[in-house]
TIFI-925793 format. One record per residue: x, z, y of N, C-alpha, C in turn. Coordinates in steps of 0.05 Angstrom, whole numbers, padded with zeros to 5 digits, always signed. Layout:
# TIFI-925793
XZYXZYXZY ...
This chain:
# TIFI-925793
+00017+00000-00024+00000+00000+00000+00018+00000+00025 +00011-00023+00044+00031-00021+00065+00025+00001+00087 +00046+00007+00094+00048+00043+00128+00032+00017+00147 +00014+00051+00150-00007+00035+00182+00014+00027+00203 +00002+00015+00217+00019+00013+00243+00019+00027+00259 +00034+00036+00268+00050+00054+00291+00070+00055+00306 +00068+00060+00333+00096+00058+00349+00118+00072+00339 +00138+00063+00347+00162+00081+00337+00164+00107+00355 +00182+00131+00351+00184+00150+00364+00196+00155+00395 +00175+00160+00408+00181+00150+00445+00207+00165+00450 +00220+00155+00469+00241+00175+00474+00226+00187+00503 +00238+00208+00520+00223+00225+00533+00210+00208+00562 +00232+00192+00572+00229+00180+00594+00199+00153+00588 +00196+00143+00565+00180+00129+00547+00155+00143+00548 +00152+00166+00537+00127+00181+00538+00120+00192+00572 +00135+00206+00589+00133+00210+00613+00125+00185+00630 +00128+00166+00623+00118+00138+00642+00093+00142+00626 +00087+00132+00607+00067+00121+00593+00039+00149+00606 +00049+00163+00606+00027+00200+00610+00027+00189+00637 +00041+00177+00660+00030+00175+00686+00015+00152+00690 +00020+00130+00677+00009+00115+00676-00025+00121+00674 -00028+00133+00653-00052+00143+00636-00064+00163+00655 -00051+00176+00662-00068+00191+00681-00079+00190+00712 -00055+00170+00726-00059+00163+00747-00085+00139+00746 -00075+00119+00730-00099+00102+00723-00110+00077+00752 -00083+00091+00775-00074+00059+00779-00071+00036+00783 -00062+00034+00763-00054+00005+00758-00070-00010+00747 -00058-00041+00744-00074-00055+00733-00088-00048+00698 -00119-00064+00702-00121-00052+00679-00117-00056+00654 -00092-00081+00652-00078-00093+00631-00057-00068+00618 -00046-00058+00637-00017-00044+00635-00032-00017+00631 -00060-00006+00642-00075+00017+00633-00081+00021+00609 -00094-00007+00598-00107-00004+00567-00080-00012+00553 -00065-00017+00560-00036-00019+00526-00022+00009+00531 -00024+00018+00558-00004+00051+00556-00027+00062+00544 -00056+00074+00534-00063+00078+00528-00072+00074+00498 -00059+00053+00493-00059+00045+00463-00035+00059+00444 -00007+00053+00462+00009+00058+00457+00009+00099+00450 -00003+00106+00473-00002+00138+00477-00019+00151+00457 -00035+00139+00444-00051+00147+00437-00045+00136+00403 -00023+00121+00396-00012+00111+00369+00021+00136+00369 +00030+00144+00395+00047+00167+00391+00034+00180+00382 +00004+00185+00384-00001+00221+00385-00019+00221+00358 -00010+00198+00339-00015+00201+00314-00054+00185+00302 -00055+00177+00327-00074+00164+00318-00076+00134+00307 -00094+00121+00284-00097+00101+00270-00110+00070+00290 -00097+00048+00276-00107+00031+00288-00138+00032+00302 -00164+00028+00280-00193+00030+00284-00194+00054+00299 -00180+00078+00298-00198+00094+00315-00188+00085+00359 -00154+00077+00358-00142+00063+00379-00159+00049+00393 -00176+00023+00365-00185+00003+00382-00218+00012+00382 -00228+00030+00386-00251+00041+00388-00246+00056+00414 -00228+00072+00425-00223+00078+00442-00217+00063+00466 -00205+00044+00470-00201+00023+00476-00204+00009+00489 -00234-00002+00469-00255-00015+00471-00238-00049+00465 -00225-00055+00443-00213-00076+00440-00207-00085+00403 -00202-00104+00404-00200-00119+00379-00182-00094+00363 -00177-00098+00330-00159-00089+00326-00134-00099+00321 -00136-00125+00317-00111-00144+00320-00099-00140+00349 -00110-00141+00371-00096-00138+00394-00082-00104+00394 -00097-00090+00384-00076-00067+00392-00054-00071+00363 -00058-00076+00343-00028-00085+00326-00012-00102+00348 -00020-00114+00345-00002-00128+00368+00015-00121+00383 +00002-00104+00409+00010-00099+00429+00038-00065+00409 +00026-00048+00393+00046-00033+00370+00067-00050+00373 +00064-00069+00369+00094-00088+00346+00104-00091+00373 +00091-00097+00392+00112-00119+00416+00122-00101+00434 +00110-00064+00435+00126-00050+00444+00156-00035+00419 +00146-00044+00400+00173-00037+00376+00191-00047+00378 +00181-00076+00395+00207-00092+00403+00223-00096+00422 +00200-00086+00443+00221-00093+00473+00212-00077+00480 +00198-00045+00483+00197-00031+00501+00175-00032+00508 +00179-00022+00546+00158-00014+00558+00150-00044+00579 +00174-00057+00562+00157-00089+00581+00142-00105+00564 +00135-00091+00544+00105-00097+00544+00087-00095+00549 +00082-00077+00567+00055-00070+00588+00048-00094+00602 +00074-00108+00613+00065-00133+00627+00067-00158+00611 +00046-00170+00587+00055-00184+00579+00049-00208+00593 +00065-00234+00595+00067-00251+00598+00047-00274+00582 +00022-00277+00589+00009-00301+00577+00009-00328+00593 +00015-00346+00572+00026-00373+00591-00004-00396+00569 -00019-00399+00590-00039-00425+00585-00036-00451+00576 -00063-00465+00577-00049-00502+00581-00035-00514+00569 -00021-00527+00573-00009-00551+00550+00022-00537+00542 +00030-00542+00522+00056-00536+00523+00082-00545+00533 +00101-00523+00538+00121-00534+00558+00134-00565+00558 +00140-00577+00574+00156-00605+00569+00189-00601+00563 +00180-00572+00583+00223-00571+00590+00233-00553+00556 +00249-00571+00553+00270-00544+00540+00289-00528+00553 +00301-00497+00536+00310-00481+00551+00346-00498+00569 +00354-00516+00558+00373-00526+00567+00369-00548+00585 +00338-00565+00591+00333-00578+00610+00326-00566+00635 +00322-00544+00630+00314-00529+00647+00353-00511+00666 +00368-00512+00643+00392-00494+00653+00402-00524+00672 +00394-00541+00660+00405-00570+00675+00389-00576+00695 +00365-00565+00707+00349-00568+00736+00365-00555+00748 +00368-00531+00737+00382-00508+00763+00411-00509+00767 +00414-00524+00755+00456-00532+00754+00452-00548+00776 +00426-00565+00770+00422-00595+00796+00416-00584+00822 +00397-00559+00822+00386-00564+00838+00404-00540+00864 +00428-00528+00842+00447-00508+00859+00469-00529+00865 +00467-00556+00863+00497-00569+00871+00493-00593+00890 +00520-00586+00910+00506-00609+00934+00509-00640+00925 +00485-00644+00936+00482-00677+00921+00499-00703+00933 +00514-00693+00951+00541-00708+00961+00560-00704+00930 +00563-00683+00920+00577-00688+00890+00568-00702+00870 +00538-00715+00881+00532-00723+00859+00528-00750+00866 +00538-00763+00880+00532-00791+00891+00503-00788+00907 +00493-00773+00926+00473-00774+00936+00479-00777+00965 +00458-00793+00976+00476-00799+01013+00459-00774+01027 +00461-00747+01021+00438-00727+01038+00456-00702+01030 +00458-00680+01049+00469-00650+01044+00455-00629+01035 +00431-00636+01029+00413-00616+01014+00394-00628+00992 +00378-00619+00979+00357-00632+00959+00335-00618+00979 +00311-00638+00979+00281-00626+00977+00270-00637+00950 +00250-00622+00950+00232-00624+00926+00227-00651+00909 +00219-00663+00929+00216-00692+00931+00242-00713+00905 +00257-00701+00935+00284-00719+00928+00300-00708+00892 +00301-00684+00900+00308-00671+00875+00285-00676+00837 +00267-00688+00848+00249-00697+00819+00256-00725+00816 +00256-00744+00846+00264-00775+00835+00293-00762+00826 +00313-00755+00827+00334-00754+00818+00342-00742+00791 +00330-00731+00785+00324-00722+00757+00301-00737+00737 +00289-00750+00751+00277-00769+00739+00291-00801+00725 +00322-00810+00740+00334-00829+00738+00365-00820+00729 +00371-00790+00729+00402-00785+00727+00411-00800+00703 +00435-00813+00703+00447-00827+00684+00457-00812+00658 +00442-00817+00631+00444-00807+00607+00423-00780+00602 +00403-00777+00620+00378-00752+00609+00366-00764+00633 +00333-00761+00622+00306-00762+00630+00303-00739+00630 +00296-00728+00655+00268-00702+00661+00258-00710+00671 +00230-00711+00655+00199-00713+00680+00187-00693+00686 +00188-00683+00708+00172-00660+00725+00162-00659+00747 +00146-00648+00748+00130-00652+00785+00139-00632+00796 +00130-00638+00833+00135-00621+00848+00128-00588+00851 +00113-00588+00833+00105-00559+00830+00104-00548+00813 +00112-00562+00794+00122-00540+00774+00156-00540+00769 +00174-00556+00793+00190-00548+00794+00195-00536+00813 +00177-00534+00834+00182-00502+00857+00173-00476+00841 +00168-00478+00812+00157-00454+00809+00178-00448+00786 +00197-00467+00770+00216-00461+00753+00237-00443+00779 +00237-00453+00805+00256-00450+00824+00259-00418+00827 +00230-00414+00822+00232-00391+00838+00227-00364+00815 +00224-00379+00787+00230-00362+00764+00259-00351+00764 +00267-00376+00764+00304-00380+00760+00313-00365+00783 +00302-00354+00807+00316-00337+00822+00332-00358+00842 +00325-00382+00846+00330-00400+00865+00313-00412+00894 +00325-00402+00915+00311-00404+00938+00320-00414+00958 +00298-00426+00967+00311-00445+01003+00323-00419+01019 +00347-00427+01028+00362-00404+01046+00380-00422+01062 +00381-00417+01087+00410-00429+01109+00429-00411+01091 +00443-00442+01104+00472-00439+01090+00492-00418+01113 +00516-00407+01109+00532-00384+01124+00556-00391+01115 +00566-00383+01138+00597-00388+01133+00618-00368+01131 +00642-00369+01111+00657-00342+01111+00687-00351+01106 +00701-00332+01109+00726-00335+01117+00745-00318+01098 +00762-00329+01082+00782-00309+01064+00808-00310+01081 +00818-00283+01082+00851-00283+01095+00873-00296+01072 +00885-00315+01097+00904-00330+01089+00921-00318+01089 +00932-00294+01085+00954-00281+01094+00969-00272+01072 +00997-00282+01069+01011-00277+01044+01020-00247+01048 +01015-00238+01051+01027-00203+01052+00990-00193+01058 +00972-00205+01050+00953-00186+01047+00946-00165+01024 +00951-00163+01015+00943-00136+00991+00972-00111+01000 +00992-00122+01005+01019-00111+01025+01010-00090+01045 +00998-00108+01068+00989-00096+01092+00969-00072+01084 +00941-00073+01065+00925-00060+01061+00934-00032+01050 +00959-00041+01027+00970-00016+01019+00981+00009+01039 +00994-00007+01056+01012+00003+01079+00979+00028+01091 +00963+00008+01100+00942+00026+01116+00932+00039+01102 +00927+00041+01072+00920+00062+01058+00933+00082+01052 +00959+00077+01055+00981+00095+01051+00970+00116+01074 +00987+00102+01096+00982+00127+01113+00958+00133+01124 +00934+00129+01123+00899+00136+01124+00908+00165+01105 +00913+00157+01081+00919+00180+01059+00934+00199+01066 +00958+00193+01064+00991+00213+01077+00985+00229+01102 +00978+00219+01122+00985+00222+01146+00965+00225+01169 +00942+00230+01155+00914+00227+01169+00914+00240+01200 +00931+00270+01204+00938+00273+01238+00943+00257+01249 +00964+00245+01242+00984+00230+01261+00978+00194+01264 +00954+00186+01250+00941+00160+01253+00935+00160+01271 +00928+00133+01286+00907+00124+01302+00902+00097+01296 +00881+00079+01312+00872+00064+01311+00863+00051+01333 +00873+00027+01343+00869+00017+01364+00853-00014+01361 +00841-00028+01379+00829-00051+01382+00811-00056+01407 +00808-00078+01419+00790-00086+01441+00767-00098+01429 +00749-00092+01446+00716-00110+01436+00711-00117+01472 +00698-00146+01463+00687-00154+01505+00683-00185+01487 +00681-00202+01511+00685-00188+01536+00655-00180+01542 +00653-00164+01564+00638-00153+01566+00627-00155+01604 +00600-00168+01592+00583-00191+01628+00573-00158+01643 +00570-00173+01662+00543-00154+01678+00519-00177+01673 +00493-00167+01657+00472-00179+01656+00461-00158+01644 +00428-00160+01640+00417-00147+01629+00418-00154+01595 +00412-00139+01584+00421-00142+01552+00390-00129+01540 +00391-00147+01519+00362-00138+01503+00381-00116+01485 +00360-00100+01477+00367-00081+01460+00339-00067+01443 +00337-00040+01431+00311-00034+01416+00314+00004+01427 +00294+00014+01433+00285+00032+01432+00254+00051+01426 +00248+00076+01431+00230+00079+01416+00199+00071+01444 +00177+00067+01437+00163+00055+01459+00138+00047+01447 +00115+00053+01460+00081+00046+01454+00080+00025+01432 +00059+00021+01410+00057-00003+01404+00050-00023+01425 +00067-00042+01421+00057-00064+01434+00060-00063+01472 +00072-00040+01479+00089-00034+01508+00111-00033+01509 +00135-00053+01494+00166-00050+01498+00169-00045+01520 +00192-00036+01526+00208-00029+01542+00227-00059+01559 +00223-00059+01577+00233-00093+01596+00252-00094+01609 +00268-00106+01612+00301-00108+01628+00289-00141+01638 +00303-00148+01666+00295-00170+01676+00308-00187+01667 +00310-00219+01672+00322-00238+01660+00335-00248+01682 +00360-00259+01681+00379-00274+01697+00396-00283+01694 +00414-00310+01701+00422-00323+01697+00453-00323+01719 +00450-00303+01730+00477-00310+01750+00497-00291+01745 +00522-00307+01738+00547-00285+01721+00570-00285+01753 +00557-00267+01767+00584-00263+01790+00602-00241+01785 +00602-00221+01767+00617-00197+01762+00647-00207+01745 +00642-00226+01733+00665-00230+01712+00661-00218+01698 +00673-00219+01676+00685-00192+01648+00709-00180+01647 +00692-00159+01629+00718-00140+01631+00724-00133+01593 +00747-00120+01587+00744-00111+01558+00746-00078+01549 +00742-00077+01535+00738-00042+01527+00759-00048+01505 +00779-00031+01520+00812-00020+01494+00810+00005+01481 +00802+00009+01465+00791+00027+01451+00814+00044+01433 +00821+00075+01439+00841+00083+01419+00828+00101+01401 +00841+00110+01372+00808+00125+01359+00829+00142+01334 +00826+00170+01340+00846+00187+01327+00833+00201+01293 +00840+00188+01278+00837+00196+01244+00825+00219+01247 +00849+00237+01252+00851+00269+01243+00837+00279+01260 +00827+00274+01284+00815+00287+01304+00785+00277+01299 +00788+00259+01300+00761+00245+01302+00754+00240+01330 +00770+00227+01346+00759+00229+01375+00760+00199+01382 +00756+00198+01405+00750+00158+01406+00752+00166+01439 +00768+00144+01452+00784+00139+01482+00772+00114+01483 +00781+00114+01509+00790+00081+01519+00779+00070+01546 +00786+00054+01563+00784+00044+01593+00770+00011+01576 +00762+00000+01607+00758-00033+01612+00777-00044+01632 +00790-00064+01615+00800-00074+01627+00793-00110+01641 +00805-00119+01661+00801-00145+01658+00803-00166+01641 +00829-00159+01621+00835-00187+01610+00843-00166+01594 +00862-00184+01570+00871-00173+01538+00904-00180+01544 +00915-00166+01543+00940-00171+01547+00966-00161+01534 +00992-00164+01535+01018-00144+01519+01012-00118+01537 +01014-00120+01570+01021-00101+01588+00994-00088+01575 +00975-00088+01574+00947-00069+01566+00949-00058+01540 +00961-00072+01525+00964-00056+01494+00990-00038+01497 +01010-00049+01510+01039-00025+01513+01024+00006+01527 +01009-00003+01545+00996+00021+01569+00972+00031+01546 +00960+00027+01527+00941+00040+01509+00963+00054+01489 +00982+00041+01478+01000+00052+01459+01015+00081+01472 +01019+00080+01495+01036+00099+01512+01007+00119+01508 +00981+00113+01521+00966+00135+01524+00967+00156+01487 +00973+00143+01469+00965+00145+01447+00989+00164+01440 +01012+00154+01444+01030+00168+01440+01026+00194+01459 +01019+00201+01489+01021+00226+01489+00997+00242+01484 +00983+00230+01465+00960+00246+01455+00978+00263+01432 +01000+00250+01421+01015+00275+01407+01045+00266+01413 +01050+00288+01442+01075+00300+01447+01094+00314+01436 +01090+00326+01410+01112+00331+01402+01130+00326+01384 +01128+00301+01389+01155+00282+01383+01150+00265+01353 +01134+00279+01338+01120+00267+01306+01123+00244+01312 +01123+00227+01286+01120+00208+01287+01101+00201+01275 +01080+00175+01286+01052+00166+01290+01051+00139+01280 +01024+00136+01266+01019+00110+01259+00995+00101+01268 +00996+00081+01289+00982+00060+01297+00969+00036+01285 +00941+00029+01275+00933+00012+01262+00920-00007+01280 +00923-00033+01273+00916-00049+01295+00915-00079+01289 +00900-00092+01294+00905-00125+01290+00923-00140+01298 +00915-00169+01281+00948-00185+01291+00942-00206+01318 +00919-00196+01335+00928-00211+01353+00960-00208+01376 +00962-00240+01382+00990-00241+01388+00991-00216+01411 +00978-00207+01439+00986-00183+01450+00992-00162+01441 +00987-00162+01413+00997-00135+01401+01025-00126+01394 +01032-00146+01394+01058-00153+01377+01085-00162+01397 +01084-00159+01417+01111-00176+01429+01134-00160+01426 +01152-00170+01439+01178-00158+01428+01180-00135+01452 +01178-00135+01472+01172-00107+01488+01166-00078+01474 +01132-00088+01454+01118-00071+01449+01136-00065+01427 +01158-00079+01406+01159-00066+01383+01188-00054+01390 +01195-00065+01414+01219-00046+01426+01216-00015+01429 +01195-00013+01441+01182+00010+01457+01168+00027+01424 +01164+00021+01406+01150+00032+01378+01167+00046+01370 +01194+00024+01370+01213+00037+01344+01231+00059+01363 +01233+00055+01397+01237+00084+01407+01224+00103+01407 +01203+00107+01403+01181+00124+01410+01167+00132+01387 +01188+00128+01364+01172+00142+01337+01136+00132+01322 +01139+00105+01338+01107+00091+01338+01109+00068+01309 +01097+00078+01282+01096+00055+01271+01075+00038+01271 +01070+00006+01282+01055-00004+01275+01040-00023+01259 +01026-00009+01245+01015-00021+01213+00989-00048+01221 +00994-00074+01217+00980-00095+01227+00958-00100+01194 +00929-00099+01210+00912-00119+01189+00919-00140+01185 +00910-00153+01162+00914-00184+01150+00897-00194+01166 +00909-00220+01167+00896-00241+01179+00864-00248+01167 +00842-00243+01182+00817-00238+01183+00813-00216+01173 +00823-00198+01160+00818-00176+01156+00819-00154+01175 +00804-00149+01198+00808-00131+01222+00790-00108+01210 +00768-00119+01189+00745-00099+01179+00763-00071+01169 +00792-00080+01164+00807-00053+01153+00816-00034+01176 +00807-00038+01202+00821-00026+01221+00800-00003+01227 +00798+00020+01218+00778+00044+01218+00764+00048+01247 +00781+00036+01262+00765+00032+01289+00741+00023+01297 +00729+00006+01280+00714-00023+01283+00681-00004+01275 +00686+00015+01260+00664+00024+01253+00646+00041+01282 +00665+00043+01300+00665+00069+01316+00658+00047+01343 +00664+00024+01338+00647+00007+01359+00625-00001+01368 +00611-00009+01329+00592-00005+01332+00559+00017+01353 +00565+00036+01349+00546+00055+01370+00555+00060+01396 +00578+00050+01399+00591+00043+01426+00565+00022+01443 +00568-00002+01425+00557-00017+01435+00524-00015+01432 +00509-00001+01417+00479-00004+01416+00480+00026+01431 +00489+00044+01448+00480+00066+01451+00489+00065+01481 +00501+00038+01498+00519+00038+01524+00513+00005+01541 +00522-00015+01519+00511-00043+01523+00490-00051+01520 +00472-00049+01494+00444-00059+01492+00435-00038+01500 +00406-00058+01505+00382-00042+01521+00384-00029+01555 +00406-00042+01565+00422-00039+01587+00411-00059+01614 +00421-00050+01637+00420-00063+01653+00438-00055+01684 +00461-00054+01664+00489-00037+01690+00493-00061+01714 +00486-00048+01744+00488-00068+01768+00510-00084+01778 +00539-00062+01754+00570-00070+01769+00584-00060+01741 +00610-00071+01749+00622-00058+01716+00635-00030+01722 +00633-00021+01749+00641+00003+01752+00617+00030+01735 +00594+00021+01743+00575+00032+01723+00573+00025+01702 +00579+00007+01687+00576-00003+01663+00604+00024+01647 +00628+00018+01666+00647+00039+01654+00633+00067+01655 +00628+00071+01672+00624+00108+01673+00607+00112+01651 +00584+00092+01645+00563+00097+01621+00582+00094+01603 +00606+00077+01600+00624+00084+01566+00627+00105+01568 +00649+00108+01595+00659+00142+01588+00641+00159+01587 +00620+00167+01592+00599+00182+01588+00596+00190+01558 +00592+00165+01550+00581+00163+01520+00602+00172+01512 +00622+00165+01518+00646+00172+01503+00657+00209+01498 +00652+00218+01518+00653+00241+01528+00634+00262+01505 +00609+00252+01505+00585+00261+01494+00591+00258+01463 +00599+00233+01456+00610+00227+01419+00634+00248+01414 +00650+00250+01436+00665+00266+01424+00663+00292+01427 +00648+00306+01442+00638+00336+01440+00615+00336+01416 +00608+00313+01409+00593+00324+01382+00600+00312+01354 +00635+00313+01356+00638+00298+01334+00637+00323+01310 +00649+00308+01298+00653+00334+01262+00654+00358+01272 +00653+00381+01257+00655+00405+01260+00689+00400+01248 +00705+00421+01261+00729+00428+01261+00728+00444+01229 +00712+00454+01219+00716+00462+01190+00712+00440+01167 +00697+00420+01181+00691+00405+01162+00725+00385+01170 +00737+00384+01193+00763+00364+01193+00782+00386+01173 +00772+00403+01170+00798+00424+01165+00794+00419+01134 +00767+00413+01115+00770+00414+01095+00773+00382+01083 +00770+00362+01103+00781+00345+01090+00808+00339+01093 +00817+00350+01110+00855+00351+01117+00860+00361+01085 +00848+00387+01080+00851+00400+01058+00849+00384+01031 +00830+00372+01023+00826+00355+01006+00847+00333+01005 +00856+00315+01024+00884+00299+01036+00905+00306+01019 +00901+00326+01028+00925+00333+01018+00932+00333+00991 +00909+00355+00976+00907+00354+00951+00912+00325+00936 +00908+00303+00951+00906+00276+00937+00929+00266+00941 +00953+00272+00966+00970+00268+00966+00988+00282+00946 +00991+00305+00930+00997+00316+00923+01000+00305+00892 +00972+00296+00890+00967+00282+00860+00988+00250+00863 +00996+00236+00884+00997+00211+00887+01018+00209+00892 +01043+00236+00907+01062+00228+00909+01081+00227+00895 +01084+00220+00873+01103+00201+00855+01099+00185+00852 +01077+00170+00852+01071+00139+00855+01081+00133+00875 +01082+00147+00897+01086+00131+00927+01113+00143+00932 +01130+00165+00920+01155+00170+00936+01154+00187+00956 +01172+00198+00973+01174+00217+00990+01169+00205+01024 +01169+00176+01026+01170+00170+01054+01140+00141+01045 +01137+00138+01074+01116+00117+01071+01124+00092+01074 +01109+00075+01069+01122+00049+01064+01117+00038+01094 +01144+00023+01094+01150+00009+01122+01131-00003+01134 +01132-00001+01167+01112-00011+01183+01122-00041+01184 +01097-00049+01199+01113-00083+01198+01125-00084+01231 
């Protein structure tokens, strides 16, 4: 005599869905009546009495037993597919989406994208396979397959043969040396105009800055210095981007620690950063400076700290002169840094630092690896 049918033994997270399901009651009432089939074949009950409860065939609740024995709890949603049977096979189908992900300039096509259209005559004629399919039921394979109309974007990998080099260097001393870092970079330029921005405001009563079109102030840039271990964030506007503006930010930096330590400066490779003045003036002054890879500026810890610079000072703005436009930095600036970290919490990750330095330095040796 063959064993009735029955689910196999739920595991906890299995029965805890299935009991909310059932009790909340929800959901649809496909996924209500099989957790209830199912819950009710855990709790030791027989096919006929299941599908009396039910209110359903008893072949369908065997069924629905076996097809959670097999895959789980995705059988609540089963999949019923109507109508004629499929045309595509599973490999004509891996061959739409190969087609329909590759630009049709590779494929002898005179156009830089497929539409719908174009993409069925072309698969209708490709040399050595026939697919016949219409337009709608290949926007709907499209969007099974997890393929969707999207603009195209553009991105950029660093060319830079000493990139994984450079990164080490800044992780080194991020790690080692977290007091004696800093982090420097400019963001601008920066107009007198009014600037859209978002704040909090009525439904449907934003908040309005006027519109205009006349740029007589010039720009200016924000040189930004920004200390690891402290957690504090500086910096003036200047006119332009220059060597003389980065030597005069490096000097402020240095007497932010006077006593004589020596400091590591992180900073990008644009050319003002770098002249031979500035690396004169470094290697007197106990200044090492550790350069990002080329497009890689995202590694300069600074960059994060610009961000609310700019949505909390520039947007949503409407400064008359850049003399006001500055005082609102320094303001902000003033304000970020009287409410940065708590001094116990810098004290316990110094603490922690350390501990990791401790674990690391034999891998790394007793000195840090050379600035560039």
């Amino acid at each position: 005599m063959a064993e009735p049918v029955r689910v196999r033994r739920l595991t906890d997270q299995e029965g805890q869905r299935l009991q909310q399901i059932v009790r909340r009651g929800s959901t649809s009432s496909v996924r209500y009546r099989r957790a209830m089939m199912l819950l009710a074949s855990a709790g030791g009950n027989r096919v006929p009495v299941i599908a009396q409860l039910v209110q359903a065939d008893e072949d369908t609740v065997r069924d629905a037993i076996h097809r959670f024995n097999e895959i789980g709890l995705a059988c609540l949603d089963p999949r019923w597919a109507g109508g004629r049977p499929r045309l595509l096979k599973p490999d004509d189908e891996d061959f739409v989406i190969q087609t329909a992900t590759t630009r049709p300039t590779k494929l002898g096509q005179p156009f830089t994208r497929w539409s719908l259209r174009k993409l069925v005559a072309y698969l209708r004629k490709v040399h050595g396979r026939v697919i016949r399919i219409g337009r709608e039921a290949l926007r709907c394979l499209l969007a099974r397959r997890g393929v969707t109309f999207q603009r195209t974007k553009t991105w950029k990998e660093s060319p830079d043969p000493e990139r994984e080099t450079k990164l080490d260097r800044i992780e080194e001393v991020l790690d080692r040396f977290p007091d004696r870092v800093f982090a420097f970079d400019e963001f601008g330029p920066l107009g007198i105009r009014p600037t859209a921005g978002s704040g909090w405001a009525g439904r449907g009563q934003p908040d309005r800055v006027p519109a205009t079109y006349h740029r007589t102030h010039g720009v200016r840039y924000f040189h930004g210095r920004y200390s690891i271990g402290e957690d504090t964030l500086w910096g003036v506007n200047r006119r332009r981007k220059g060597a003389g503006n980065t030597l005069a930010a490096l000097k402020s930096i240095r007497a932010a620690r006077p006593d004589g330590a020596p400091i590591y400066v992180i900073l990008d490779n644009l050319s003002a950063h770098k002249g031979a003045d500035i690396r004169r003036w470094a290697k007197k002054n106990k200044v090492g400076l550790y350069f990002t890879p080329t497009y890689a500026s995202w590694a300069n810890p600074i960059e994060a700290h610009f961000g609310p610079v700019r949505q909390f000072t520039i947007a949503n703005s409407n400064h008359p002169n850049h003399t006001v436009q500055t005082k609102a930095l320094h303001a902000y600036l003033r304000w970020r840094n009287a409410n940065a970290r708590h001094r116990d919490v810098l004290a316990a990750e110094r603490k922690e630092r350390a501990r990791i330095r401790s674990e690391r330095g034999i891998r790394w040796g007793g000195r840090p690896l050379n600035a560039a």
